[in-house]
C-alpha positions, -999 to 999 in steps of 0.1 A, spaced: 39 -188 -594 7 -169 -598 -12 -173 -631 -9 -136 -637 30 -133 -636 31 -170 -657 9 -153 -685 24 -119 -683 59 -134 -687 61 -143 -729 57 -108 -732 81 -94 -707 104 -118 -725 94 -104 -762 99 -73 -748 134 -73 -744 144 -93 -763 132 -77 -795 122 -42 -784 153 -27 -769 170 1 -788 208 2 -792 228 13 -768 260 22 -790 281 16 -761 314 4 -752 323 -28 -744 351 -28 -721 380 -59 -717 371 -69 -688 333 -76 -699 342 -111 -717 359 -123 -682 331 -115 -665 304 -133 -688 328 -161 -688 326 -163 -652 293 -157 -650 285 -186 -676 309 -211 -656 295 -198 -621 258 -210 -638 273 -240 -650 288 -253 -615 255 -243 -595 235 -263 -618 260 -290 -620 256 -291 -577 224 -288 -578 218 -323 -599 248 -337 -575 222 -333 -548 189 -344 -563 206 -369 -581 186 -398 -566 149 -373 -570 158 -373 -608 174 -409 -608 137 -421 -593 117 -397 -617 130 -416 -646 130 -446 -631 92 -447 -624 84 -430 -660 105 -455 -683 95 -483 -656 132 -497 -649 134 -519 -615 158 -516 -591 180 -545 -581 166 -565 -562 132 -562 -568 109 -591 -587 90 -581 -615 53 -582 -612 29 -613 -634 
């Protein structure tokens, strides 16, 4: 991302999270199914999406905490 959008973005985020006005609205029923879903559906994708770069991640540690893989001799 651009440096201007990555130091603009702690305010955007202040600003909405704490300077919104209430809306008074009503909540209807149906609204918890839909966060529910919503909440799972983010769940699953990120859950496929560590399925696939399992072995990106698995290597990533692997070279940071320095385990071997089998097979390989470790180095005098």
């Amino acid at each position: 991302m651009p440096r201007r959008i990555m130091h603009c973005s702690p305010f955007v985020v202040f600003g909405v999270l704490f300077l919104v006005r209430p809306a008074y609205g009503y909540i209807d029923p149906g609204t918890g199914s839909y966060v529910l879903q919503t909440l799972l559906g983010i769940l699953f994708a990120l859950a496929v999406t560590l399925k696939i770069y399992w072995r990106h991640v698995a290597g990533f540690f692997r070279f940071k905490f320095g385990r071997k893989r089998r097979g390989e001799r470790p180095e005098k």
